[in-house]
N, C-alpha and C positions, 0 to 999 in steps of 0.2 A: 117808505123812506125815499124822499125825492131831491132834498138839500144836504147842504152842507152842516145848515142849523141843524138840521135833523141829527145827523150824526154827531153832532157837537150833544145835544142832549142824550142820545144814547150812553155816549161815554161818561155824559153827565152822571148819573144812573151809580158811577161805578166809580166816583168820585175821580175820575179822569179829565184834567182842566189842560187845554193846550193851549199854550199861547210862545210861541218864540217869538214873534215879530214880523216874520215875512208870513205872505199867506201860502206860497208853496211848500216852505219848511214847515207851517203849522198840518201842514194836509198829509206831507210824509209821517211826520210824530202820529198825528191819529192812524195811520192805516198801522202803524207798526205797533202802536198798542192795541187797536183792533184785534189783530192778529195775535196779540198774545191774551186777548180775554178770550178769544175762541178756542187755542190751545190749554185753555186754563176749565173750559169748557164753561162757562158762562154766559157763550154768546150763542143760538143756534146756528145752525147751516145758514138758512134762510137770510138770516139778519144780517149777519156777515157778511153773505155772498151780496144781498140789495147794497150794504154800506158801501162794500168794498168799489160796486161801480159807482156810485155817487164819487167819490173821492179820486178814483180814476179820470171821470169826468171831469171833476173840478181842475186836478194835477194837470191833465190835458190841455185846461182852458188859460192856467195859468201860465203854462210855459209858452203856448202862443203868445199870450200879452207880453209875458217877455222877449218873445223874437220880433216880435213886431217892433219896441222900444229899441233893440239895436241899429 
């Protein structure tokens, strides 16, 4: 797991469709459903932990672009 797509098809998987509108609000909703299929136990350690930095990365890369824009 090295994208964002990636993790969009994970959650696919589990009939989990995100879409708000922004891409940093789209990236908070998947970690926070991430996180409740793993508490749900349906996700492994593994997958979760790889998801969860992608989505870091990504949140990371998006708020840069937003400082950058102000």
């Amino acid at each position: 797991m090295k994208t964002l797509y990636d993790v969009q098809q994970l959650l696919k998987q589990f009939n989990v469709f995100v879409y708000v509108g922004k891409r940093e609000w789209d990236i908070e909703l998947m970690s926070i459903e991430l996180k409740n299929l793993y508490k749900a136990g349906v996700v492994d350690k593994a997958t979760f932990v790889k998801a969860q930095l992608v989505l870091r990365r990504e949140h990371h890369i998006e708020e840069v672009k937003n400082n950058q824009q102000k």
